[in-house]
C-alpha positions, 0 to 999 in steps of 0.5 A, a space after each residue: 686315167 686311172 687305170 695309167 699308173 705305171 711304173 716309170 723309174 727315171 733311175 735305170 738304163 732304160 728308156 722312159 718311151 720303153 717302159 711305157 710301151 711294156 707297161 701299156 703292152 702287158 695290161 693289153 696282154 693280161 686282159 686289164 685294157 680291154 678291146 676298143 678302149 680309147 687310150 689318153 691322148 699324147 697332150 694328156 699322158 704326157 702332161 699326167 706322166 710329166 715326160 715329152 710329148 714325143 715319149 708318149 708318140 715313140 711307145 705309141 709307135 712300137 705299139 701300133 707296130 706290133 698290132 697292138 693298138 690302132 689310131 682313127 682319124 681325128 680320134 686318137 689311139 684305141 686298144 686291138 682284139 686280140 687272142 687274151 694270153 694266160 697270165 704267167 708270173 716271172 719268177 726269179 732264177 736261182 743257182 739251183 734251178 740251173 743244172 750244172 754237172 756234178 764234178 767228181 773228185 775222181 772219175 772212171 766216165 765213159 766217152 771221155 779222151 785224153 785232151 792233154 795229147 789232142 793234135 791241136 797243132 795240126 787242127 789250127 794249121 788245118 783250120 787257117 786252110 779251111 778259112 782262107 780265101 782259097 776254100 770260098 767253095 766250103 761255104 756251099 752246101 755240099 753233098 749229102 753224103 759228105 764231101 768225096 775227099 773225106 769219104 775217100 780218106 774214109 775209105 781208105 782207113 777202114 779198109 786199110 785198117 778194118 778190112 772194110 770193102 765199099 766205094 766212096 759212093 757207100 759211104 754217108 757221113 753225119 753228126 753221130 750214130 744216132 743220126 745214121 741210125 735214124 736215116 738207116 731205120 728210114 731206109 729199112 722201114 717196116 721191119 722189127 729190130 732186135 738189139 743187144 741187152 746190155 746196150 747205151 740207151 741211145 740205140 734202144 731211145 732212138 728206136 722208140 722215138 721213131 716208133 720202130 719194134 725190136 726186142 733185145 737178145 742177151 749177150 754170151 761170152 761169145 757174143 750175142 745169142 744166136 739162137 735167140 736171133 733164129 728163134 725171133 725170125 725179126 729182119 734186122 739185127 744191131 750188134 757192136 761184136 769188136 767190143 761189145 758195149 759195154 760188156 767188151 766181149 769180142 765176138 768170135 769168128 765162128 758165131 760171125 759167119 752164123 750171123 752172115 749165114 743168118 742175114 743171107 737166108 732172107 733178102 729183107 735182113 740186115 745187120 747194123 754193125 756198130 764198130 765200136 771202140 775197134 781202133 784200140 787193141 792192146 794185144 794180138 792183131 785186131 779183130 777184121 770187121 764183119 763186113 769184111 767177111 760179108 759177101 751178101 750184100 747184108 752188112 750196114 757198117 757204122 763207126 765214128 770219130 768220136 773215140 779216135 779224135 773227140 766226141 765234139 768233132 760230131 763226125 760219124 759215118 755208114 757204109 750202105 750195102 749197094 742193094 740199099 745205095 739206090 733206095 737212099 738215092 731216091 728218098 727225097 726226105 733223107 736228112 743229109 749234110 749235118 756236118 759242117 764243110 769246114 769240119 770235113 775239110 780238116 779232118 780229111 786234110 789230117 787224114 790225108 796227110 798221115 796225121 791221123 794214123 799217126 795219132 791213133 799209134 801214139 794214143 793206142 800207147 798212151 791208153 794201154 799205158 793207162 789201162 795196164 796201170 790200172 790193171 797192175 793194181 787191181 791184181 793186187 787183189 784177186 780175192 776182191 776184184 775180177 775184170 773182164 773185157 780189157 783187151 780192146 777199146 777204153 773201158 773193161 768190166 770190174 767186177 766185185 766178188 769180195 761179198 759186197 752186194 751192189 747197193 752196198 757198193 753204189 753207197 760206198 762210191 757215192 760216199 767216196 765221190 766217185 763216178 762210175 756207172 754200174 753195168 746195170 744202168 746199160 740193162 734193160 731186160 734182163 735184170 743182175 745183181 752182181 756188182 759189175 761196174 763199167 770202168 772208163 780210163 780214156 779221161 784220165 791223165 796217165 800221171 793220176 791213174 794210180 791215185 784214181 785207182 787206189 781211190 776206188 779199191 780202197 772204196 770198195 775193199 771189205 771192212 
């Protein structure tokens, strides 16, 4: 009886047949009750705990039910083998152990949209569709390349808009890049990749994760380095040559068709393009895509909603060339409908219904206007600030050329609370010491774009 002194507190909310059963239940755990030990009959612990008869007969219950006691006939309750589990101590959670993101007082983050002028009217009116009694069949799992409504609106605006030629049937849609980029790599296996340098640190991650070689190739003011991709003879190259992230290089016409002449020499070559940021070109006519020149079959085409509409719709989607559709069909263990129905079906009704070319007019005024505040004030000063790659998408590259070093720089932006990333947090290679800065406008609200701007000048102007 000695060893059932527990802890029962009549003064929480917490059943007195509860408290028993976890008591009893840690000191089988933690090894202090032992394996064939015969616990207290329910007369004797319910007198020497002074609680009913029908407590004790509850925790006993949950207990035998878990396996962790058993009763003999006529001889009561004994304790059961089971594996003994190391002894943790439950140690309480402070604010601090809770990660939470820093928030800046201004900030130039990448990835970042205008939520101010989100087309929340038309989504809730294509919601309550999606939801009604009408759309039961949503509730099914559907195709693993996407419902064809939505690849077919797909279709369309990237060929209409891009140049893009494929067929619905090219087209699987997912959750991000990443995941297209793993079923892209499952699908091309036993090739060595090679990927630009800089580049976001999920492509170069992924490929790791999976186990898949690559090398990176530099990127010139043209574009990636072509003779680096001939001279490393490797089968696959992933590039982003509309806006190259996040040095915002466009690639040019020339070094385009090299890359489709390079692909076309081998049956084994692809090129994953990655068309980032290409909805926003602020001047001249946008760049066609390169699988709009491609007539090799070469070209894996990749792209997202995440800028256009909101990185949380977690909607992307690839074209596969026809030599790689069969492939696809016949892998069994390909990952496919990560992309819930009902996100399909309103974002192919705003697509269908005119909403989405619309939206895409209306933001491209919104962030050139952003962009040209910004620029208006850095030009101020041209003896402190350089920028390149501002022609097209959400960011450009500022570079410092007023004598400050870089680390002088990221002291003085942590001091004035402010969040952007240098270029060299996009590096893996090749290493840099220019103070060259990744600068973000998408997030910001229009009316605060000079006084975000003015903050970091005055931060990192000369004393």
């Amino acid at each position: 009886m000695e060893m059932l002194m527990f802890n029962i507190n009549r003064n929480i909310d917490v059943p007195i047949y509860q408290q028993l059963y976890e008591n009893i239940k840690q000191n089988i755990i933690n090894n202090v009750m032992q394996h064939n030990e015969k616990l207290p009959s329910k007369r004797q612990l319910s007198h020497y705990l002074s609680v009913s008869q029908t407590t004790i007969e509850h925790a006993y219950q949950l207990l035998s039910d878990e396996g962790y006691i058993h009763s003999k006939n006529r001889s009561g309750f004994y304790i059961n083998d089971i594996v003994n589990l190391p002894v943790t101590y439950k140690t309480k959670i402070t604010d601090e152990d809770i990660q939470t993101e820093k928030i800046y007082k201004y900030s130039f983050k990448l990835g970042a949209i205008d939520k101010e002028h989100f087309p929340l009217d038309q989504f809730r009116k294509f919601s309550k569709e999606a939801f009604d009694y009408s759309q039961l069949s949503l509730l099914d799992s559907g195709h693993k390349q996407g419902d064809y409504e939505l690849r077919k609106e797909i279709r369309h605006y990237i060929f209409h808009s891009r140049g893009v030629n494929c067929s619905p049937q090219q087209i699987i849609v997912g959750s991000s890049t990443e995941q297209l980029l793993s079923i892209i790599t499952d699908l091309i296996s036993n090739s060595t990749y090679m990927i630009e340098d800089p580049l976001y640190k999920q492509v170069r991650d992924l490929l790791k994760r999976k186990h898949v070689p690559f090398e990176f190739i530099s990127i010139t003011e043209n574009g990636i380095d072509i003779e680096q991709i001939k001279k490393l003879n490797k089968e696959v190259v992933y590039i982003t040559p509309s806006h190259q992230f996040p040095t915002g290089v466009i690639m040019d016409l020339k070094r385009r068709t090299q890359l489709i002449k390079w692909a076309s020499e081998k049956q084994t070559r692809y090129i994953i393009e990655d068309d980032y940021d290409s909805e926003f070109r602020y001047s001249g006519r946008p760049v066609p895509a390169l699988q709009s020149l491609d007539n090799t079959d070469s070209v894996i085409y990749v792209s997202t909603f995440s800028k256009s509409i909101s990185p949380s719709l977690r909607v992307a989607y690839a074209v596969l060339p026809k030599k790689l559709m069969q492939q696809y069909q016949n892998k069994t263990n390909i990952e496919g409908g990560t992309v819930p129905r009902h996100t399909q079906y309103i974002l192919s009704r705003f697509m269908s219904e005119g909403f989405f070319e619309r939206h895409l007019n209306r933001m491209r005024k919104i962030y050139r206007s952003k962009r040209d505040i910004i620029l208006n004030e850095l030009m101020k000063y041209p003896n402190d600030f350089k920028v390149s790659g501002e022609l097209t998408g959400m960011h450009f590259i500022l570079t410092v050329v007023n004598g400050l070093t870089l680390e002088e720089c990221l002291h003085r932006i942590k001091k004035c609370d402010i969040d952007i990333k240098p270029l060299t947090h996009y590096r893996f290679k090749q290493s840099d010491h220019t103070p060259h800065f990744v600068l973000g406008f998408g997030g910001i609200k229009i009316d605060e774009a000079k006084e975000h701007i003015e903050a970091l000048i005055k931060c990192l102007m000369e004393v």
